[in-house]
N, C-alpha and C positions, 0 to 999 in steps of 0.2 A: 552131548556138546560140552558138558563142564568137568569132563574127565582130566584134561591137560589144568586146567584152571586150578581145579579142585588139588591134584598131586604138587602144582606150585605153591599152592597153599601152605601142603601140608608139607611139601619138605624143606623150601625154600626158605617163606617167611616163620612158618612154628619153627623148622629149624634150626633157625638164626643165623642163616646162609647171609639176609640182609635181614639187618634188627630193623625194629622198629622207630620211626621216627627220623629215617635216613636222607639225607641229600641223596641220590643216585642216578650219576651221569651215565646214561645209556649210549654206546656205541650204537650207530644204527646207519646202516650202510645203504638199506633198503629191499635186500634181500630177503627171503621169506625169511630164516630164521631171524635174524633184530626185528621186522616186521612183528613178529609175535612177539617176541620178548617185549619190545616197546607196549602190544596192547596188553600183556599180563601184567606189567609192571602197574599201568593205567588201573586194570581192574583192580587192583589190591591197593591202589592209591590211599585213598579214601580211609578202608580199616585199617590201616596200619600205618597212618599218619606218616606216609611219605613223601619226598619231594622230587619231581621227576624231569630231568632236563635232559635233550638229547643232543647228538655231537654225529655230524656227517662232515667226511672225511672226500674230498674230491682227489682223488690220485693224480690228474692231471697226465691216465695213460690213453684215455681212450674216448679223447675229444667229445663230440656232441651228447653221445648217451649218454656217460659221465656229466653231462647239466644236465639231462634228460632225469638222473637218479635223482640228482639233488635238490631239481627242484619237484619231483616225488618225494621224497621225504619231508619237503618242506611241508607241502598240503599234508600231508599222512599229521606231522607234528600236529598243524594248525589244527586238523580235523577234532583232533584228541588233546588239544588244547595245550600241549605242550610245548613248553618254549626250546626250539633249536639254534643250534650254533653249527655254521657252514665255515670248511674252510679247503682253499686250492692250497699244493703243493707240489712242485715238482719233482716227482720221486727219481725218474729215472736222470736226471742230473743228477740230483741226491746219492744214487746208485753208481755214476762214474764216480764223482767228487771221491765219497770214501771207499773206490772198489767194492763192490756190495753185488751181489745178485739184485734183480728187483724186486722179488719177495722180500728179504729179508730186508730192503729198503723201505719197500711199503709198512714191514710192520715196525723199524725203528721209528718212521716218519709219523704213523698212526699215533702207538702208545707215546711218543714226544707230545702230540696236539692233544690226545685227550687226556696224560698229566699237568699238561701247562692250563687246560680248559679246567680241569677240576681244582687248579688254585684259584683261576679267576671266578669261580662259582660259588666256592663256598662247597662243593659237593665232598660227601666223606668216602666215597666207593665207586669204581667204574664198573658199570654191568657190561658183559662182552655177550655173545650171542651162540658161544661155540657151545656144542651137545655130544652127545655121545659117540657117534660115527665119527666125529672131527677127534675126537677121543682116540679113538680106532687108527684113524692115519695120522694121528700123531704120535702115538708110541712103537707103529709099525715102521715110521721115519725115523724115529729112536734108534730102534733096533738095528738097522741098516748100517744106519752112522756111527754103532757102535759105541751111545753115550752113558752105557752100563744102569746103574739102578736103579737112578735120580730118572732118567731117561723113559726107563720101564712104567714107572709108577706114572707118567703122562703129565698132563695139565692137574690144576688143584683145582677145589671147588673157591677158596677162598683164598686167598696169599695176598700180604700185603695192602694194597688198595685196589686187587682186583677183585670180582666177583665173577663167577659165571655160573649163572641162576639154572640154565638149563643142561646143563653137563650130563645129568643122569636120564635126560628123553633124548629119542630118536630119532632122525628125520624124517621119519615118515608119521611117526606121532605131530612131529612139529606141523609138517604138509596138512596134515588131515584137519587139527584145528583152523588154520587157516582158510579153508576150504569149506569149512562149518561155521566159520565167522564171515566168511567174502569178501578175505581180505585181500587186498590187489597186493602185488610185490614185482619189483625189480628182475627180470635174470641178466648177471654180468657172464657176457658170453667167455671172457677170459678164464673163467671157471672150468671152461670145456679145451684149454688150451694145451694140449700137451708137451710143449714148452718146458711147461712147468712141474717139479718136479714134486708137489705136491700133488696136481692132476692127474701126473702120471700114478700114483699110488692110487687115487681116490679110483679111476676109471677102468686102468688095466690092471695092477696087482692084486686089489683085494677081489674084484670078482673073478681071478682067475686062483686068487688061493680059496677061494668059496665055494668054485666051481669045483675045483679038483684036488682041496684036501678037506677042508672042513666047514659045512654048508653052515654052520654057527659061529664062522670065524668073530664077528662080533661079541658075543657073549663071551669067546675064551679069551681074545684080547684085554677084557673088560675086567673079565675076573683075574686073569695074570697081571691088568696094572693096579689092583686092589691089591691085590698082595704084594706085591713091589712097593707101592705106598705105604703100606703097615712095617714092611721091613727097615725101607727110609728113613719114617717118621720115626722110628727106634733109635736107629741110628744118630740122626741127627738131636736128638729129645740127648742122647747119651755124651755125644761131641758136645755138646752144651754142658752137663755138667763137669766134665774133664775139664775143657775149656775155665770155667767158673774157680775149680779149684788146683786147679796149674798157673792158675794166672797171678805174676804177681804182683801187677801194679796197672790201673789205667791211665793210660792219657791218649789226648789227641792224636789219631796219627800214625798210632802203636797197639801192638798186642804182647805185651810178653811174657813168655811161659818156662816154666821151671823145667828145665831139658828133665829132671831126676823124676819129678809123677808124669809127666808126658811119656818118659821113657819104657813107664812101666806097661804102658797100654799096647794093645795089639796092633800093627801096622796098621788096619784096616780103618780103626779108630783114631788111630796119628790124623788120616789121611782127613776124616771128618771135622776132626779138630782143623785143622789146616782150612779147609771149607768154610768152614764157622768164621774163623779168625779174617780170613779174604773177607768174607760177606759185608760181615762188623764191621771193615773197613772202606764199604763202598764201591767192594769188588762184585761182579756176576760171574755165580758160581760156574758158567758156561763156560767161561773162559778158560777154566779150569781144566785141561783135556787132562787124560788116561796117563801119559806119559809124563806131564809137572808132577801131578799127585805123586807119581813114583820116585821121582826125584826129589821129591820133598820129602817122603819117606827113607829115602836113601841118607838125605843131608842128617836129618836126623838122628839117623842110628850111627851110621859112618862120617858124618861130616868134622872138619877141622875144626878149632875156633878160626873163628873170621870166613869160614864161606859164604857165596852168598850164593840166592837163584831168587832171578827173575819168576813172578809167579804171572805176569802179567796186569793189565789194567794199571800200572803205575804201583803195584805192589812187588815188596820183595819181601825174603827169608832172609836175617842174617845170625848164624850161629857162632856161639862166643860163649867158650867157658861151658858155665854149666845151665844157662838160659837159650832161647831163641825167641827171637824177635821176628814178627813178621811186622812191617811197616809200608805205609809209603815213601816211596823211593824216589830221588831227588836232593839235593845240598841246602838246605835251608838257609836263606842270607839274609841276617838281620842286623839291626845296630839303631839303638835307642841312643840318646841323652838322658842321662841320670840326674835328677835333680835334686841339690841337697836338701835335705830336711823333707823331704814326698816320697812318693812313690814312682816306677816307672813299671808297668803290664808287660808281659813277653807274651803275646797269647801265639804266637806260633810253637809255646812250651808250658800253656800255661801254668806261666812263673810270674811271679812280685819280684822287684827290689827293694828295699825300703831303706833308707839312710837318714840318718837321725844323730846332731852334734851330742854326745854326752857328756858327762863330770867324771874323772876319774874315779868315784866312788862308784858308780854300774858298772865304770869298765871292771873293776876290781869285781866287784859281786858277777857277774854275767860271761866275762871271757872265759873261753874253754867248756864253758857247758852245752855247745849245739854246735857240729860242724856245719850249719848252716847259716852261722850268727858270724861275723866278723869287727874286728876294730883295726881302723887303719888314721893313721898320723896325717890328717887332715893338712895342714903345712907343707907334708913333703909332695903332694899332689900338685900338676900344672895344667892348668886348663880344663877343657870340659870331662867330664866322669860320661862315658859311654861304657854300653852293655852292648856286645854282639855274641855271634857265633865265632868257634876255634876254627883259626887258617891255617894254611901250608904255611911252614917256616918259623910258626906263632917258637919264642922263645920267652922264658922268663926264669924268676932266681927264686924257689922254690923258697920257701923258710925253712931255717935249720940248715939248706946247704952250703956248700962251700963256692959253687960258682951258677952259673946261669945254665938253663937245662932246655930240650928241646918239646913242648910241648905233647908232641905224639910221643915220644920218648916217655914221658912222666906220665901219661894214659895207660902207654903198656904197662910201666913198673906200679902202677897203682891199679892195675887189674880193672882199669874201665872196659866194659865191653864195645866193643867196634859200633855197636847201634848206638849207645850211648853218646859215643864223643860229639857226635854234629849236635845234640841235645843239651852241651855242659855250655852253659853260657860265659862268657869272658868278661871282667869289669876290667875300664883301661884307663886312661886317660893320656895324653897328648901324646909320651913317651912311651910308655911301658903297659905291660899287662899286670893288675893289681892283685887281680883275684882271680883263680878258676874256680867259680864260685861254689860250694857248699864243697869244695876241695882242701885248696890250697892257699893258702898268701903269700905272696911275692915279698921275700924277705926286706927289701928293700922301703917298703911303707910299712914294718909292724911299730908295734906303738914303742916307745923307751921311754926314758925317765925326760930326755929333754922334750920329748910332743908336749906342747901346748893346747894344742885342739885336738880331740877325737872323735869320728867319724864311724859311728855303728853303722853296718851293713845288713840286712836281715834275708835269707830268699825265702820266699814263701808261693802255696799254690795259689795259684788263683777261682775265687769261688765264683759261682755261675748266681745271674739273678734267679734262677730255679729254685736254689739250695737254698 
């Protein structure tokens, strides 16, 4: 009887699958598999100084038994003394609203409730309930769809804030415990629904490729997404360091990378870089089909400056010169008031302004040593000092030239890259643009011999309370 127990023991908690001392919000549907996972969880409470809350999930497809689970789960909790959290949703609304399957509804709708539940808990990890078989049809769903090697290698034992404790046992290992402890459970007949096209896998594919090619199709599945895994995790372990040392500058927003050691790399590795760089930015790598990756390898070796490709998820690529930018995508519209002698925050770039009257004696010691440092003839200014983003049409009188110039014009001939521009901030005031800042000054406010007042300008980054 303490065979299942005993291997969670050992692979689970020694393993450090869930450390020790864990908040862990259990998914628990009611079905045999969370049925067990909730009572293993239970049993190992205690030694391993865990905290154990669980989370049912009402689909709202399948009227009375759907209360019938929940309020099973709820005794099952109460039994075992742990505290649950119920909640109704209506998936298949869910499901028109954003064109959705309703699988793929129920599980954006699920993993939504149980990340929103483990902020309001305090919890540090969600237990799921999936095992090895679910293994099994999900990388042979892979395959199908053609999601190449990320795909192969399956579900993870750990990622993120997920867990899933029993990924390495079987269903019939899981049944069996259950059977030996008398533990009641759930069946959602929808599970038998052929409809659906994971059923369709679970019911007719695998036992007909079981039947009649390989009566261990489990095992080899298993082992081929072991290997698929170790090749990935290479992969990605490596797109990471390309990434690290291609990159050459953080901020919000942005990734950007020296087209020249990017360039050096093998496609394959471009493509992972690219992946990494999406993720960093809040993208899912899913998103991600066979066909962008390719085009994003294309843009790279053959692209113009200034291409650009939608990568999805509100990301793009835009290539300039001898960098590429992957960011998100969208015009940034901002515009501060500057206030003299303070400070004004740009955190859509995390940038500073700082402006500070001085004596001509700093201006003398300090001008010219930082193009990110400016002096402007306080006097010839009218009205309020704002700081925005660069517009269609923006014109100004460069310094040093002979007439007034077009802003995108002076981008190109100063070799700012295309991702850069919506990022160069603009100081103006009532009339004119004063500065493009850590750029240029508008010849028309530099300082001469008749300024009376001088107006230091400084940009700088802005530090986080972490730092």
């Amino acid at each position: 009887m303490g065979g299942l127990l005993e291997a969670f023991r050992a692979k689970v908690m020694e393993g450090g699958w869930i450390r020790k001392g864990e908040h862990v919000l259990a998914a628990v549907s009611g079905g045999v598999d969370s049925v067990v996972l909730l009572h293993l969880l239970v049993a190992v409470r205690e030694a391993y100084s865990l905290t154990v809350t669980a989370a049912h999930l009402n689909h709202g497809l399948r009227g009375e038994e759907a209360e019938r689970d929940e309020q099973f789960v709820l005794d099952y909790c109460r039994r075992l003394e742990v505290p649950c959290f119920c909640e109704k949703r209506d998936v298949r609304r869910y499901a028109q609203v954003h064109r959705l399957s309703e699988e793929m509804a129920a599980r954006a709708v699920r993993y939504d409730f149980l990340r929103r539940l483990k902020r309001e808990t305090g919890a540090d990890v969600i237990a799921t309930a999936h095992h090895a078989d679910d293994q099994v049809e999900t990388v042979i769903d892979h395959f199908l769809r053609g999601s190449g090697l990320a795909g192969l290698a399956g579900m993870t034992v750990r990622r993120g804030d997920i867990v899933r404790p029993l990924l390495w046992a079987t269903r019939a290992e899981i049944e069996r415990y259950a059977l030996d402890h008398s533990l009641a459970f759930r069946v959602d007949r929808s599970n038998f629904d052929l409809g659906f096209r994971r059923n369709r896998i679970r019911l007719e594919l695998i036992p007909y490729l079981r039947r009649y090619f390989n009566p261990s199709l489990r095992e080899a599945v298993l082992r081929t997404s072991q290997i698929a895994w170790e090749v990935e995790n290479y992969l990605q372990d490596r797109a990471l360091q390309v990434l690290s040392q291609a990159r050459t500058r953080a901020r919000r927003g942005e990734v950007v990378l020296d087209l020249g050691r990017l360039g050096q790399q093998p496609a394959l590795i471009q493509k992972y870089v690219v992946i990494a760089a999406f993720e960093a930015l809040g993208g899912n790598r899913w998103h991600l089909d066979h066909d962008r990756l390719e085009r994003a390898a294309q843009l790279i070796r053959e692209g113009t400056s200034g291409s650009l490709l939608s990568l999805g998820s509100g990301i793009g690529m835009v290539k300039s010169q001898a960098q590429l930018a992957i960011q998100k995508m969208g015009r940034l519209e901002f515009c501060y008031v500057v206030p003299i002698g303070g400070r004004v925050s740009l955190p859509e770039l995390d940038l500073t302004i700082d402006t500070e009257v001085v004596d001509r004696t700093t201006y003398a010691q300090q001008v010219g040593l930082d193009q990110r440092v400016e002096f402007v003839d306080l006097d010839v200014m009218q009205g309020e000092l704002r700081v925005r983003n660069a517009r269609p049409g923006d014109r100004f009188h460069p310094l040093g030239a002979s007439g007034s110039k077009k802003l995108s014009d002076f981008f190109t001939d100063a070799k700012v890259p295309v991702f850069e521009r919506w990022r160069t901030p603009v100081l103006t005031d009532e009339r004119n643009i004063i500065w493009v800042c850590g750029l240029r000054l508008d010849d028309r406010y530099k300082v001469t011999e008749k300024t009376q007042r001088i107006l230091k300008l400084a940009l700088g980054e802005m530090i986080s309370d972490e730092e």
